[in-house]
C-alpha positions in Angstrom: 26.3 -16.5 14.7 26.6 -13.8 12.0 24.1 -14.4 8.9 24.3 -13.1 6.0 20.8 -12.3 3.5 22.5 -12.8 0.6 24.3 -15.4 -0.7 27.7 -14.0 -1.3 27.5 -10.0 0.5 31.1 -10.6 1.4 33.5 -9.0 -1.7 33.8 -5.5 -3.5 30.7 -2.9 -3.2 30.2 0.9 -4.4 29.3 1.5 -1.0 29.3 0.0 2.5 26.2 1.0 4.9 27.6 0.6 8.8 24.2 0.6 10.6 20.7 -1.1 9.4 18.3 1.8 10.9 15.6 3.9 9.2 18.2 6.0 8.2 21.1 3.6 6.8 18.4 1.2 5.3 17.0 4.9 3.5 20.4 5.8 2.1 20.6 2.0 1.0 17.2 2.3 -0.7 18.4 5.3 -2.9 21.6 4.6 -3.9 20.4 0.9 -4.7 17.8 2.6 -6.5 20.1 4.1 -8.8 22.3 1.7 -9.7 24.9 0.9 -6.6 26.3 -2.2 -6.0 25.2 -1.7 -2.4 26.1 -3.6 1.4 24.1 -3.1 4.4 25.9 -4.6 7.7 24.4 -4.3 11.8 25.5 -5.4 14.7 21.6 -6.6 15.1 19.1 -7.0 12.7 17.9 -4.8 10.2 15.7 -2.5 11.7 16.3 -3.8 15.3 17.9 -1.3 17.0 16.7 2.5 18.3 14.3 2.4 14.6 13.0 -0.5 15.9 12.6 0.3 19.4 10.8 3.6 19.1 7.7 4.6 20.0 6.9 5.2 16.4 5.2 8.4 16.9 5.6 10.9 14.1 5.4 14.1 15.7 6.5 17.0 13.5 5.5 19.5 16.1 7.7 18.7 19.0 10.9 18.8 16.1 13.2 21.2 16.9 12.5 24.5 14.9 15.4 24.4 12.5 14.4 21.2 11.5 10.7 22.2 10.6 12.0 21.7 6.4 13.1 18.6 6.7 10.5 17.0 9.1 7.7 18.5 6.5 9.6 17.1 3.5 9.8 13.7 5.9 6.1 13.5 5.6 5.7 13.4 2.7 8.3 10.6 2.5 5.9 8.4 5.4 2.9 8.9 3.5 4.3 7.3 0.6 6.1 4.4 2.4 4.4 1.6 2.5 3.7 1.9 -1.4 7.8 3.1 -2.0 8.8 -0.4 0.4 5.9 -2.5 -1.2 4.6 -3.5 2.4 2.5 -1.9 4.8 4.1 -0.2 7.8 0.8 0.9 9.5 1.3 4.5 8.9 -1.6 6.7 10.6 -1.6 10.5 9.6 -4.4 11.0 12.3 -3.0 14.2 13.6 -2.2 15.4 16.8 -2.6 17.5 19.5 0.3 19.0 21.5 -1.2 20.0 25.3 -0.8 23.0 27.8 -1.6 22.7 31.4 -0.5 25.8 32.9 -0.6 29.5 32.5 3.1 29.7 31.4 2.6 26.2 29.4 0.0 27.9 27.2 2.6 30.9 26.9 5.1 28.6 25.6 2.9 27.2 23.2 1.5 30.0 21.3 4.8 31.4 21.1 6.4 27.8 20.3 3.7 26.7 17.5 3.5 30.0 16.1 7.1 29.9 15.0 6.7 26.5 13.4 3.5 27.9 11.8 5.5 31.1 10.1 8.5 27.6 9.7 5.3 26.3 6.9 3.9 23.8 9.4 -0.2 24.0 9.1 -0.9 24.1 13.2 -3.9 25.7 14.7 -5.1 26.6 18.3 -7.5 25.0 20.4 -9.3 25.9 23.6 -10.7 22.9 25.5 -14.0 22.3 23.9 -12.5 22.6 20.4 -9.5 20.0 21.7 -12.2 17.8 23.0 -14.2 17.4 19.7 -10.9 15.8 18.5 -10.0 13.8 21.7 -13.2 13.3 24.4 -11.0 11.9 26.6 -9.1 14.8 27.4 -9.1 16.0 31.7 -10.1 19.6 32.7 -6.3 20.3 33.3 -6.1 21.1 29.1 -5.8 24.6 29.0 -5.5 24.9 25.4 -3.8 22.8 22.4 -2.3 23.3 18.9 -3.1 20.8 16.3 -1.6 19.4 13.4 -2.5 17.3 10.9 0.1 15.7 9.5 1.1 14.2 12.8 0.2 10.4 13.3 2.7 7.2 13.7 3.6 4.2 12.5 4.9 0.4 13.7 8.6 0.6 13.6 9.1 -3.2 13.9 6.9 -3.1 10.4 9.1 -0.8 9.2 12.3 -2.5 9.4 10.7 -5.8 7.9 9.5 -3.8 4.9 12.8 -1.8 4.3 14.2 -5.3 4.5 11.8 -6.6 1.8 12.2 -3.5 -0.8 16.2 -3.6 -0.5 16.5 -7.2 -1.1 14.0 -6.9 -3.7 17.1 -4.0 -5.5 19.8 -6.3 -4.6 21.4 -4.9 -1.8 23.2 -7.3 0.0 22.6 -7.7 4.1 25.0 -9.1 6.8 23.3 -9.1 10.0 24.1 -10.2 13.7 27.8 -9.1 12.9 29.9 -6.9 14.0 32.3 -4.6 12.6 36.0 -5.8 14.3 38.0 -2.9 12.5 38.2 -0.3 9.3 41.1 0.3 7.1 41.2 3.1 4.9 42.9 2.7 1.8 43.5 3.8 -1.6 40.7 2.2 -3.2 38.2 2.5 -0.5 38.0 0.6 2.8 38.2 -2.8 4.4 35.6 -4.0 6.9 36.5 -6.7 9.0 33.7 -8.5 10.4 33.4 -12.1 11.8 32.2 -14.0 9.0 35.3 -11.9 6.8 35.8 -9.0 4.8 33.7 -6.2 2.9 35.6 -3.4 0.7 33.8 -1.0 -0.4 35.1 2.1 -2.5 32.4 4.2 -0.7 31.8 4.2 3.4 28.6 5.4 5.3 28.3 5.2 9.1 24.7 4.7 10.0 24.7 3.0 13.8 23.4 5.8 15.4 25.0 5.9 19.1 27.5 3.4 17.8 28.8 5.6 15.4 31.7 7.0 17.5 33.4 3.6 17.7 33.2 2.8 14.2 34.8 6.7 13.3 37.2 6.4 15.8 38.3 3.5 14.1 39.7 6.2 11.2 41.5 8.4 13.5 37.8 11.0 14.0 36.5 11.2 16.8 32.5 12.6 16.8 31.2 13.6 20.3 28.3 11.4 20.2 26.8 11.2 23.1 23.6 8.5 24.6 20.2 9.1 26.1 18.3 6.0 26.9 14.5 6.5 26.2 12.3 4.4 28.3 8.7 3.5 26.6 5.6 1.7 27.7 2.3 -0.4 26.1 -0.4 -0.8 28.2 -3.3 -3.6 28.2 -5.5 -3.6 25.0 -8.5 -0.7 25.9 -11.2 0.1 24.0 -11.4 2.8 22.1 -10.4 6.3 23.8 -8.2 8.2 21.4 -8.2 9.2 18.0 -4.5 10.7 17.1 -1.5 11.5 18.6 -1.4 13.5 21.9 2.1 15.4 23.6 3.0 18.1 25.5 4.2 21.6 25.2 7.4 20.3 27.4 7.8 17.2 25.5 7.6 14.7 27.8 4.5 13.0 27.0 3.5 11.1 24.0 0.3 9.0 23.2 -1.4 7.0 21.0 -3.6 3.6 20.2 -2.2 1.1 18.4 -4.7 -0.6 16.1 -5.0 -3.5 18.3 -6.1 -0.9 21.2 -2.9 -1.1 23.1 -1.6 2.2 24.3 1.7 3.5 23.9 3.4 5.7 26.1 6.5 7.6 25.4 8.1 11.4 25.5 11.5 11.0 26.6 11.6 10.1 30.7 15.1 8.6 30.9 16.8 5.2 31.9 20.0 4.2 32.7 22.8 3.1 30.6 25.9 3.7 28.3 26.4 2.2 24.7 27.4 -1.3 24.8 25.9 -2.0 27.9 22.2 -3.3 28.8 20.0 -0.4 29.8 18.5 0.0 33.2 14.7 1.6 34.1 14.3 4.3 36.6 10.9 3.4 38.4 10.4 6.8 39.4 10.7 8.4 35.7 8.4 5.4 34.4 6.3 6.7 37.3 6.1 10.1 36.5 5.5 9.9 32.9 2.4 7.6 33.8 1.3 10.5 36.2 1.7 13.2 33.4 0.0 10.6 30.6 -3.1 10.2 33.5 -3.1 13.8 33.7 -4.3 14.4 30.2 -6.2 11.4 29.7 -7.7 10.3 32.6 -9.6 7.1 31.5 -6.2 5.3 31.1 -5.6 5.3 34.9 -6.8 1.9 35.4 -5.2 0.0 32.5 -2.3 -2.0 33.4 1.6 -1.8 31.7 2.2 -5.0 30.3 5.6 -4.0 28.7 8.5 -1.5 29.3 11.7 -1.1 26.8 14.5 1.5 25.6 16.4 2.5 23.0 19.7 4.5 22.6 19.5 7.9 21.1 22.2 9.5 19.9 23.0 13.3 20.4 26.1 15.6 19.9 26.7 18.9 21.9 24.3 21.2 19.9 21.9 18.6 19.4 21.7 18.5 16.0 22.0 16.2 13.0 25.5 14.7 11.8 25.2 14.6 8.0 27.5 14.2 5.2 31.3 14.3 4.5 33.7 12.9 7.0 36.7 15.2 7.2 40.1 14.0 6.3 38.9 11.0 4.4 37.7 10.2 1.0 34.0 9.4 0.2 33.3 8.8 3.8 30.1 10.1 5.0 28.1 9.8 8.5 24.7 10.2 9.2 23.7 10.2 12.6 21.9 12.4 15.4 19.0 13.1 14.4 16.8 13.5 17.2 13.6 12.6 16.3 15.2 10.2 13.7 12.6 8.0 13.0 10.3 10.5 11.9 12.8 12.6 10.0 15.3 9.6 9.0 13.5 9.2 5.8 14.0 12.8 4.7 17.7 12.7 5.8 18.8 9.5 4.2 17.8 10.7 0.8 19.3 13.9 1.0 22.7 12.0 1.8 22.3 9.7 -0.8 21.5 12.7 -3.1 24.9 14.4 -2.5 26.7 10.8 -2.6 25.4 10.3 -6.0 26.5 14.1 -7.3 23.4 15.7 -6.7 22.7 19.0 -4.8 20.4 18.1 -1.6 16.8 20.0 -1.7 17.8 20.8 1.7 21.3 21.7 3.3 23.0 19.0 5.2 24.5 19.2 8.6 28.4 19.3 8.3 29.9 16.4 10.7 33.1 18.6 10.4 31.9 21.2 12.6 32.2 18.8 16.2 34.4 16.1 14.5 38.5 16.2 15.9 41.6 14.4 14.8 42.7 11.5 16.8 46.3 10.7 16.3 46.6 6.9 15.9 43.1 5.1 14.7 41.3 3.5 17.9 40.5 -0.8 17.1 37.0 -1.8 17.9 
């Protein structure tokens, strides 16, 4: 049954958020901030889909290199969340190591982490010993290892609870477990139809990450978007045996302890699945990412996985960012793509809401136009 957070969401707004992520709820957060009558609907609950699902590492050295700016600037946004939302969402900045096994891993490495050193991000080499004063635990297969310390993590279902706490606290309105049937452009703004009635809005942003193709091909643009399911995994609580945030050069691995001693265990293996449908595990890619997480830290061989999930991640076909103006409509904007988006969804939401509200971005954003095509007759939810 749809439920709405406020009393009366349902009516005219400035602007409509489609998509109650890190990155909708951050747009929501600015513009309410400065003075937007402002709606935030999803399909779920605020902060309950992929944001919610993540692993909540915050990795800025496995970011692609064109996005070194903005996952630095995003940083700086994490370590002033908690204060900003007025709750604590368990941020960490612990730093992290990123791991070579091989000849050629260690290659790819210095060449890899050198180019995100000259992009501004402060990273430094380790041999074994030096990568071992930072993580004991760490096998004899580390060949060497970069470091960074503004890696670290936080608890993404704490983070969609506090965004939820600081938006109502500025008056946004929330409509959750509903939704969107249909969009209708018109000439004061749009129409959404959801269950429990309409929203208008004068303004429109589409925030539901690998939902956002339905919702845009509901206003005759279609957006290439594109699903991987990420599987994840939490072992037994251990005791202590790692003090930051360990990957790997190929990006498939990704550690940490959770503050009850839980391990987390992530870096992309894939499940099965299409939007809109329950996602499946593969046994043999949960397999092999336990293999490769045993391989650099041996001791957590004998705890046991008391949990798998997955989450949707959304990807166009040059894998970056979709950000800002939707062609052929008026004050329409997406925001979507972002791969690593909850680390970087802070940093991206606020530059859209900048350039909604007139400003010029501190960074460029990433022009939906260039994969988006015209589709001749709008296609209903």
């Amino acid at each position: 049954m749809a439920r709405a957070t406020d009393a009366a969401p349902h009516g005219t707004a400035d602007v409509a958020i489609v998509g109650g992520g890190i990155m909708g709820c951050s747009v929501a957060l600015r513009l309410a901030e400065a003075g937007m009558r402002v709606v935030v609907i999803d399909r779920g609950g605020i902060g309950g889909g992929a944001s919610g699902v993540n692993a909540g590492t915050l990795s800025l050295q496995i970011k692609r290199l064109s996005l070194m700016p903005y996952a630095i600037r995003a940083a700086e946004h994490w370590a002033e969340m908690s204060a900003r939302l007025g709750a604590d969402v368990k941020f960490r900045q612990s730093g992290g190591l990123n791991l070579a096994f091989t000849e050629a891993e260690e290659a790819q490495l210095v060449t890899d982490m050198t180019a995100r050193r000259e992009a501004g991000l402060p990273i430094s080499f380790l041999d074994l010993p030096a990568a071992r004063a930072r993580e004991p635990g760490l096998s004899d297969h580390v060949r060497r290892a970069s470091f960074c310390p503004l890696d670290g993590y936080s608890n993404p279902s704490l983070t969609g609870r506090a965004f939820r706490k600081a938006l109502t606290a500025r008056g946004v309105a929330m409509i959750e477990h509903d939704p969107v049937l249909g969009i209708e452009a018109g000439d004061g703004g749009y129409t959404l139809r959801l269950q429990s009635g309409n929203v208008r809005a004068r303004r429109l942003v589409l925030a539901a990450g690998a939902w956002t193709r339905a919702s845009v091909l509901q206003l005759g643009v279609d957006l290439p978007i594109g699903a991987r399911v990420n599987q994840m995994m939490v072992t037994e609580r251990a005791p202590a045996l790692m003090n930051g945030v360990l990957g790997h050069i190929s990006g498939l691995m990704s550690l940490k302890q959770s503050d009850n001693g839980t391990i987390i265990i992530g870096g992309g293996w894939q499940g099965e699945g299409a939007v809109g449908e329950p996602g499946r595990p593969v046994m043999d890619n949960l397999t092999n990412n336990l293999r490769f997480a045993t391989l650099a830290m041996p001791a957590l061989a004998p705890l046991r996985i008391v949990r798998t999930w997955y989450g949707y991640d959304g990807f166009v076909p040059d894998f970056l960012p979709v950000v800002g103006v939707l062609p052929w409509l008026r004050e329409a904007y997406v925001i979507a793509c972002v791969r690593g988006g909850y680390t970087i969804g802070p940093c991206m939401g606020d530059l859209l809401a900048a350039s909604i509200l007139g400003e010029e971005p501190a960074l460029p954003l990433f022009d939906p136009a260039r994969v988006a095509t015209r589709v001749n007759t709008p296609v209903p939810a």
